[in-house]
Every structure is written in C-alpha cells, then in structure tokens.
N, C-alpha and C positions, 0 to 999 in steps of 0.2 A: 914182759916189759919190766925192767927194774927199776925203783920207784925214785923220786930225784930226794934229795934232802929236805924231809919236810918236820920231823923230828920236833923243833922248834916250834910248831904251829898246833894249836888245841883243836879237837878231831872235827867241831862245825867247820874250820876254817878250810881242814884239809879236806875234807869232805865234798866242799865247794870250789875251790883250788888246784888242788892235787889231778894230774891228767888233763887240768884243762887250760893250756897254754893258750894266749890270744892268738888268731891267725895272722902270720907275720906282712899275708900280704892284702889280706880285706881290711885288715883288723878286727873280723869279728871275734867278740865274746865268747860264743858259743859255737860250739864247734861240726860243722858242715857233717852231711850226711856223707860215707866214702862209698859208696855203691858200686865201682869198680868192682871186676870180678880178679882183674889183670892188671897191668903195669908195663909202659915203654919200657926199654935198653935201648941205651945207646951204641953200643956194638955189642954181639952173640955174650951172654952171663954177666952183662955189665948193665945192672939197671938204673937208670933217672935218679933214681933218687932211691930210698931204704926198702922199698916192697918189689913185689914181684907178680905175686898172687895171693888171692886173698883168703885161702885155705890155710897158708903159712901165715901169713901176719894179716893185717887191715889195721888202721890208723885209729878207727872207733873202737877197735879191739884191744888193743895196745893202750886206749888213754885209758879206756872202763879197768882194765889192766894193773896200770898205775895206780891208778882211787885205790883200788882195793887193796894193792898191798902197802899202799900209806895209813889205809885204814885199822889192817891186822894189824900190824909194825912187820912185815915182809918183805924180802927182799924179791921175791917173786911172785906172781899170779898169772894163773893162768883160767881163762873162760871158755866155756865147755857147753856145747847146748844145750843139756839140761842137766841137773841135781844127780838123775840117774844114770850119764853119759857119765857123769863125772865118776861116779861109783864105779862104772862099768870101766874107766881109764884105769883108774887105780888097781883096781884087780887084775888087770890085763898086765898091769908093769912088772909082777909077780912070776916067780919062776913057774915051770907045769910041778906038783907035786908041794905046793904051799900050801898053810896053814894059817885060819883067819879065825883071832878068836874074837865075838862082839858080844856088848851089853844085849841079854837078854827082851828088854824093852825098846826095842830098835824101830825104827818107820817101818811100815807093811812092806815098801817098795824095796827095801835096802835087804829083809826079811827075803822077799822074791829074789832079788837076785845073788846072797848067798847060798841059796838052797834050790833054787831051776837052773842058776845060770852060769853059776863060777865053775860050777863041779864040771862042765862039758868040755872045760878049759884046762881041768886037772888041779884045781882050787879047794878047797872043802873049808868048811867052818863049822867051829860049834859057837853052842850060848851061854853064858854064864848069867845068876841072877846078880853078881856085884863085882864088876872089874874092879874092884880094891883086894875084897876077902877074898876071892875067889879065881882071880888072875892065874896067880902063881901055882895051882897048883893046874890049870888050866894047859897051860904050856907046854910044846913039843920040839922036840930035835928039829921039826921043819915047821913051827910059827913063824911068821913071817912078817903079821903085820895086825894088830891090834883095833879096834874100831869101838869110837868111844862114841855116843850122844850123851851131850849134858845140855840142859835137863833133853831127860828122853823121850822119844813119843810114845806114847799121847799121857803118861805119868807123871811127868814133869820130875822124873827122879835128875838128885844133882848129883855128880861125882867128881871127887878132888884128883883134880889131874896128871897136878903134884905128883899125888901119891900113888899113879897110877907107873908112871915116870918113872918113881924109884924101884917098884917090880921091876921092870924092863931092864932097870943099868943094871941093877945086880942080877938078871938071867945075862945081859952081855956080857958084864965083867968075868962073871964061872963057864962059860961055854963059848963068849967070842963071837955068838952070833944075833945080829940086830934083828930087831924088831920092829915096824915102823909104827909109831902110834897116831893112828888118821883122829882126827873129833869135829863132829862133823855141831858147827856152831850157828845151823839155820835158826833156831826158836832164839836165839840172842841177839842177835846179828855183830858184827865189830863192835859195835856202838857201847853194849853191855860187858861183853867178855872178849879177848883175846887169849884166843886157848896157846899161840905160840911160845907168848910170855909166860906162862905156867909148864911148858916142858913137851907141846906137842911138837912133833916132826911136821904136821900136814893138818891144813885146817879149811874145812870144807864148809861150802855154801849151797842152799839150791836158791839161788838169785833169786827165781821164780816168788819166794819170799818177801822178805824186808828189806831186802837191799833195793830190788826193783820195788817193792810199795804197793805198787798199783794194778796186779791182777792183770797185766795184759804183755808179758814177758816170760817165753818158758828159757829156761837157762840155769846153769850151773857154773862155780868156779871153785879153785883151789889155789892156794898161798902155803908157800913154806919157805924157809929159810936156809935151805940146805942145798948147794950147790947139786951134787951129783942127782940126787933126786928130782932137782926143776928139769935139769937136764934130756934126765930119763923122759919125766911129763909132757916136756915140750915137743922131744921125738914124734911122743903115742898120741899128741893134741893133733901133729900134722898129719902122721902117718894113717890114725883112724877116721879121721877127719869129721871126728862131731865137733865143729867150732859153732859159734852162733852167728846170726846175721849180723851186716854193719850195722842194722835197722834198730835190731835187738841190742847191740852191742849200745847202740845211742840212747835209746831209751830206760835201759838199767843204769847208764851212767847218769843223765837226768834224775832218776829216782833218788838214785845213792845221795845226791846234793842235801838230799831234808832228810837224812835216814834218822840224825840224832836229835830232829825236831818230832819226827812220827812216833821212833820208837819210845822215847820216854816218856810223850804223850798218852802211848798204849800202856806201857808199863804203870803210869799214876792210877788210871782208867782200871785196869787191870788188879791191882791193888784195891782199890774202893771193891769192885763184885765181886771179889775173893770173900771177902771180908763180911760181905753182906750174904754169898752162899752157905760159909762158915757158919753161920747165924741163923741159915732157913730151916724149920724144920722139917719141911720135904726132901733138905739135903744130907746123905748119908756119909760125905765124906767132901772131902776137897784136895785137889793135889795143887798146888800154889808155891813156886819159889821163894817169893817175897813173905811169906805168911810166916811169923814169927816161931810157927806151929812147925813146920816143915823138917821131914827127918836131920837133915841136911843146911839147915836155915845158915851155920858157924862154916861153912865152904862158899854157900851162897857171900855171905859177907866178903869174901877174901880174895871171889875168881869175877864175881859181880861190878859193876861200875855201879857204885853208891850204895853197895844191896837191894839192886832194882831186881825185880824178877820175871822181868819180862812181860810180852804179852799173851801169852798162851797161859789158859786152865784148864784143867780136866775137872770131872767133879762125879759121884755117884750119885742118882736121887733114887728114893722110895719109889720102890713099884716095879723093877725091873725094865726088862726091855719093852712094854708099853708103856710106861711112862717118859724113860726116854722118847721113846717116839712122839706121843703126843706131845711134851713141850719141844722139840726140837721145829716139830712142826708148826707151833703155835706161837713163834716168834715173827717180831714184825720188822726191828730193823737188825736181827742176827739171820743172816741167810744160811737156809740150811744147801750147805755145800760142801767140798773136799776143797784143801788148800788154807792156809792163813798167812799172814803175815801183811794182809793188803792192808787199805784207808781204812775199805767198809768190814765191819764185823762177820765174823762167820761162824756156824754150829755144826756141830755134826757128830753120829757116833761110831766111834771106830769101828765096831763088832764088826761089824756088819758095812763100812766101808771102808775106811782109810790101812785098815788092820784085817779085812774079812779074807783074806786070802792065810791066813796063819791058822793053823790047825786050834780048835775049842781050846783042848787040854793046856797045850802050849801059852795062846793067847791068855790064860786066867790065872796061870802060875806066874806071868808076870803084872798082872793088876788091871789087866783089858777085859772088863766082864761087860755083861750086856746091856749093862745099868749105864754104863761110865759117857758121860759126854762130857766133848774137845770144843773148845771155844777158845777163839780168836779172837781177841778184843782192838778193834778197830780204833778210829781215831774221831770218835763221834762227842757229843756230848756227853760225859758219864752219868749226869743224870738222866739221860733219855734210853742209856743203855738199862740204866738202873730201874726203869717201870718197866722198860720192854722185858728184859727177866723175872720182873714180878707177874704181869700179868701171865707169863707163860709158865711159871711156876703155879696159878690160881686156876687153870685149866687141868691140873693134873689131882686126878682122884686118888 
C-alpha cells in the first residue's frame, strides 16, 4: 500500500493516524476486523470493490501497510509473516548464483538461514567483522545484496550506513553492478532510526518486536522506496504466500499506535541500567548504544533520534557461563526468555539460545562469549527494574 501524505504530521500523530481512516459507513474509529478469505465480483475478474482475495491484499494488511511506511518515510511496505519469512523473501528475489555479504554479528536465525538455507537455492554468503573496513574488499563479480544490523545482535555494534552506502556507489559506478543494501532496523524500531533516510535500499522489521509491543504477534515487514524492487516483493509476498493474518495484521497495527510512547520509554529505562551495569563490579563489560562509552557513540548521535539508544543491552559479568546462568535465572520481573522488544522486560543468553546454533569459534570472534547476557528493557518502572538487577546481581558468587 503506498502511503497518503503524511509528511507534515510528527511521527506520534502519524503513528496514530496514518492507515487508519474512519469507516465511511459505521463511522467507526477503529478499524473492523476483515476475516474474509475472498471477495464478491460482479461479473467473471471484475470485483465489488479493490480485493479479491486475501493472499493478495486484505484491508488490515494494507492499513498496518501504510503506518509503516509513514513511519519509515516509504513509499512502500510490505507485511510478511514473520521477520524470517521476510529474510527468506528477500533472498528468494535473488538470482540462483548470488552473493550475500553480512555483518558478522547478525541474529542466530538470520545466521541459520544464510548458511542451511540460501545456499539450497543457489545463494551463498560470507561474514565480515565490519561492513565499513571491511566491505569492500569483501565484494564479488556476483554480490548482490548486502545485509546490515545496526546495532547488531546481541552486541549492540552500530554502523554508519552512510558509509556503508558510499562502498556500494562506488563498486556500482566501476563495474555497473548493484548491490542491494537490506538493514534490518528491529532493536530500533521507526521510532529511533530510519535507515532509508541514511542510504538504505530496503529496511527490515520482525514486527514480532516493537512495532507490535506486546509479545502476542509473530510477523515481519519490509519498506523501501524503490519502485522496481517493491514491485519485485510484492510478486514473491503473493506468489510465496507467507502473508500474515487479518488478525495479526489488526493487532500490529494497534501496537504501532503507542510505538514512540513505549520505545522511548524503554530507551530512558534502558539508559539508567546501562549506566548502573557500567558501574557494577560483577560487570565485565557493557555493550550500550546510548552510553557515552560506546565505540560508536559519534554515528549513534547522527542515525539515532535524539541519541536514544534504544532498548536492548547486552553486557558480560564475572564468572562465566555460571554466572550468567544464575542471574538470569534469578530475576524477578526480567523473564528469562527469547524475543524482546515487548512492555514486559526479558533476559537471556545467547550462547546458548538466541545465537546457540552458530559454531563456538565463529560466535566469540564476533563478541558472543558465554559470559554475555541480552536484555530487553521493557516498560516497567526503572526503578523497580533497577533492584530487580541488583538483587540478581547479589546472588552471583
């Protein structure tokens, strides 16, 4: 769905607005569930009204649609059933014998399906530890398409995208051939970053996150601004047919409405425990966007909204992998779980879940040791988060 002219409206309003026209004939506010599977016509390919079937379009799908790419500044989005379907579209749009180079610190799942799943397809990819330094000399006759997390998981590394951008023009400008650059913007949501304004081709969501909020939505989407590419999407959206429910489609849009009330909530929240881990001495290290500290803090400033740094931290403590364990375990209102971006707070440590499918060597060359615990800072009290960390921190020998 292309998005109406919302330009003029600051992102709570569009956020609230955007997609969601009154109904012209209830007048409701909010917009009906479309449960339809199908669509009258009124004679043989001439349907009632704009749908048909709802593999191809749905009405819930198409506003959730719009919000989003009012929210990126897109002229397109497209909703995909999950974060991974969405991965799994993108690669699919790829010719057989392409080449995908990614930040070495990448989600486990994203990890999984360049290396089990692409290659069955004719796909392959390698890793780089810095798509800045490192890019260019990365590059092949058959790259194809680029794949950026900022910050990345579960490291919270940030990367200027800018600059990732200007490799890419000048491989096109001397060889003529593109490169698409995807950056996949879940740990920020819209709200903080808009990777398109800075020089991405394609900018990725797993809804599943902070857009839906609330931990009861699996889904994915993608926004870009490029004609032939939406084009492409839209085909592989109907033709593969991982779309999401109307159901789903209703309740990510609901979510998105308080997205820039939640997340900067987390992000302040987020900020205070950094701060205070910084500070612990059971803590070995801290990965933190917002932290003044941060390799990166002078990109942060620039691609960030306000130099918020979101709500995700990772952090090492003393002790190795028992002591992660015992405080992860010894939390009261950080649930130890996979997933972030919801209300309620979540812990967890990669090694060994969200990242345990990536080979030892591989996973510690890029900063995932067995020490490291990922934390999701929810939308709780900060100070109530701020004893719950202590006490679980006072359990660890």
């Amino acid at each position: 769905m292309t998005k109406d002219d919302t330009t003029q409206y600051g992102f709570g309003t569009n956020a609230i607005h955007a997609g969601a026209p009154i109904d012209p004939h209830t007048g409701a506010v909010i917009e009906a569930i479309s449960l339809s599977t199908t669509f009258g016509q009124s004679q043989p390919s001439k349907p009632i009204g704009v749908y048909e079937y709802s593999r191809s379009a749905n009405p819930n799908r198409d506003n959730f649609e719009q919000a989003v790419a009012a929210l990126e500044g897109a002229q397109y989005a497209l909703a995909i059933s999950s974060g991974s379907a969405t991965t799994a579209l993108l690669v699919q749009s790829l010719p057989v014998d392409s080449h995908i180079i990614s930040g070495g610190d990448v989600y486990g799942g994203t990890h999984r399906y360049f290396t089990k799943v692409a290659s069955t397809h004719g796909v392959t990819a390698s890793f780089v530890p810095d798509l800045v330094d490192d890019l260019e000399a990365a590059l092949r006759p058959n790259t194809r398409m680029v794949w950026l997390e900022t910050p990345s998981n579960p490291t919270l590394k940030v990367t200027d995208i800018a600059a990732v951008k200007q490799v890419l023009q000048r491989h096109q400008d001397a060889t003529g051939s593109r490169v698409v650059l995807v950056v996949d913007n879940t740990f920020l949501s819209p709200y903080i970053s808009n990777p398109l304004a800075h020089g991405a081709d394609v900018v990725i969501h797993s809804v599943t996150k902070y857009i839906n909020g609330h931990s009861d939505v699996v889904m994915g989407v993608l926004a870009t601004n490029d004609d032939s590419l939406a084009e492409t999407y839209r085909f592989l959206q109907n033709a593969i047919g991982s779309v999401p429910s109307a159901f789903d489609s209703w309740l990510a849009h609901r979510g998105l409405k308080t997205l820039h009330l939640r997340v900067r909530h987390a992000a302040t929240s987020a900020l205070s425990i950094a701060q205070h881990l910084e500070a612990h001495p059971k803590v070995k290290a801290v990965n933190y966007p917002g932290l003044k500290t941060h390799a990166n803090h002078g990109v942060v400033l620039k691609q960030h909204r306000d130099g918020l740094g979101g709500g995700m931290i990772s952090f090492r403590i003393h002790g190795g992998a028992d002591a992660a364990s015992v405080f992860t375990s010894s939390t009261k209102l950080f649930t130890l779980a996979e997933s972030l971006g919801g209300i309620e707070s979540l812990i967890e440590v990669p090694a060994i879940m969200t990242h345990g499918g990536i080979p030892r060597e591989e996973r510690e060359a890029n900063g995932v040791f067995d020490d490291l615990v990922r934390v999701s800072v929810g939308i709780e009290d900060t100070v109530d988060l701020l004893r719950d960390i202590d006490q679980a921190l006072d359990k660890v020998q």
